[in-house]
C-alpha positions as CSV (number, residue, x, y, z in Angstrom):
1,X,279.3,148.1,38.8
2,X,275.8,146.4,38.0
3,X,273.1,148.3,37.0
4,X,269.9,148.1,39.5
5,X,268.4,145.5,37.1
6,X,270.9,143.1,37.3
7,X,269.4,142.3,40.5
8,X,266.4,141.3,39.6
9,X,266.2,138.1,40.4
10,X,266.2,136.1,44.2
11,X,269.6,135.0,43.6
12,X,271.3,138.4,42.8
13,X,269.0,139.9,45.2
14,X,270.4,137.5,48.3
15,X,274.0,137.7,47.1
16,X,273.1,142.0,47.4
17,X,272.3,141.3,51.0
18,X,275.0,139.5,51.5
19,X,277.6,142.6,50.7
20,X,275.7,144.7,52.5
21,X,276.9,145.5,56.2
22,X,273.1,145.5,57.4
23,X,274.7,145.9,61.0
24,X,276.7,149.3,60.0
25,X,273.4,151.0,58.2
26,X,270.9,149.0,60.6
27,X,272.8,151.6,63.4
28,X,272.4,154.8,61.1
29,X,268.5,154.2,61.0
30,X,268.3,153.0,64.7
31,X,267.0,149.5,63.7
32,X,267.5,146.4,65.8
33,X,268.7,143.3,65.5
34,X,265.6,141.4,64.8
35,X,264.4,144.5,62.5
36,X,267.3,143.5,60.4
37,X,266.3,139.8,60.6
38,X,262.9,141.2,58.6
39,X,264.9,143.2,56.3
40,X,266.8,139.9,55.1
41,X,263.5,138.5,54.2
42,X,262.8,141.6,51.9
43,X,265.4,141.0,49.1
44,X,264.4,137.7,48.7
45,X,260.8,138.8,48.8
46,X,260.2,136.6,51.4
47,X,256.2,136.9,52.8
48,X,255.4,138.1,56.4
49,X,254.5,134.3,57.2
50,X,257.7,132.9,55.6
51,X,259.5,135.2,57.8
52,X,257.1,134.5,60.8
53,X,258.5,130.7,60.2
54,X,262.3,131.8,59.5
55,X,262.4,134.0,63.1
56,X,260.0,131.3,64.6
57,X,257.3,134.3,64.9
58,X,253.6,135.1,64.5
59,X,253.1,136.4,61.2
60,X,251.4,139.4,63.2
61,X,254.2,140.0,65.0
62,X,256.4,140.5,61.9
63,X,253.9,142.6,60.8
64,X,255.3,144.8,63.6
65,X,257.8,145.0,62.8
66,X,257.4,146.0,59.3
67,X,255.3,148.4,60.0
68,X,258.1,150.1,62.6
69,X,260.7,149.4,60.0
70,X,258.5,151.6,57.2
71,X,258.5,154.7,59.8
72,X,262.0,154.1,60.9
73,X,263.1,154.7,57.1
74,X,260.5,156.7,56.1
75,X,259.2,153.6,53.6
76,X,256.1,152.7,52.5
77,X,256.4,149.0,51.1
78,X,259.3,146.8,50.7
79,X,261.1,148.1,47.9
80,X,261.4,151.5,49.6
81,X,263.3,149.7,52.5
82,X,265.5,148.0,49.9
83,X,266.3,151.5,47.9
84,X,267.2,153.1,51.4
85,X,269.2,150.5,52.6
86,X,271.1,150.0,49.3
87,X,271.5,154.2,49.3
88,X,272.9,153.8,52.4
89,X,275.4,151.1,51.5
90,X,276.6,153.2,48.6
91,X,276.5,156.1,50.5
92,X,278.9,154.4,52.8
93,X,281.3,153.2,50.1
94,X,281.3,156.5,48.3
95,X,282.4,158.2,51.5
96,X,284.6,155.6,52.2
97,X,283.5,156.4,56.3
98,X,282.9,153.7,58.5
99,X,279.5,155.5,59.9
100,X,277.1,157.3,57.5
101,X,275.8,160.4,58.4
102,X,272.0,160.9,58.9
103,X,270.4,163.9,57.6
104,X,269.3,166.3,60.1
105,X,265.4,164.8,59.2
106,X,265.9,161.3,59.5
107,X,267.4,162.1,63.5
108,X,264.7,164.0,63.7
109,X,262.1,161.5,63.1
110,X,264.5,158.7,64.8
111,X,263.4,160.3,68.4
112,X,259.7,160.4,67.6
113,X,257.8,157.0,68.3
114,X,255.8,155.5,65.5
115,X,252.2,155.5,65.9
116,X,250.2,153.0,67.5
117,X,247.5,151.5,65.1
């Protein structure tokens, strides 16, 4: 398998999405649909107004929804969200389940809201 750096470029990084069951782990972090929408914008490093005009939404309103993704992985910028995800994918594969387990911290945090800012 490819090292990490081998996708380094927008390219490998789409093709990466593209194996990735974003619907599967998208269910382990409680995400929805149009949270995973965003997340396809963040391996091809797409800007919150280019993904405002790919979901035909306000920029601010993407914003939103970054800012829920971040708590709902426990992220702080993009390439956090990517590193979980990916984790998750090869936790996934390694276990060779069809539903990855979530630690008993990342439930926890699942039930709480995120704050209002």
């Amino acid at each position: 398998m490819p090292g990490l750096h081998s996708y380094s470029s927008t390219q490998d990084s789409d093709q990466l999405a593209k194996r990735i069951p974003l619907a599967l782990i998208g269910r382990q972090f409680g995400l929805s649909k149009r949270e995973l929408e965003v997340i396809q914008g963040f391996f091809s490093r797409e800007t919150e107004s280019d993904a405002g005009r790919r979901l035909e939404l306000s920029r601010h309103t993407v914003h939103a929804y970054v800012k829920r993704i971040y708590f709902k992985l426990g992220a702080n910028d993009h390439c956090s969200v990517v590193v979980r995800i990916f984790e998750a994918y090869l936790a996934l594969t390694l276990n060779g389940s069809s539903e990855p387990s979530l630690s008993e911290d990342k439930a926890t945090n699942l039930k709480r809201r995120p704050p209002r800012r």
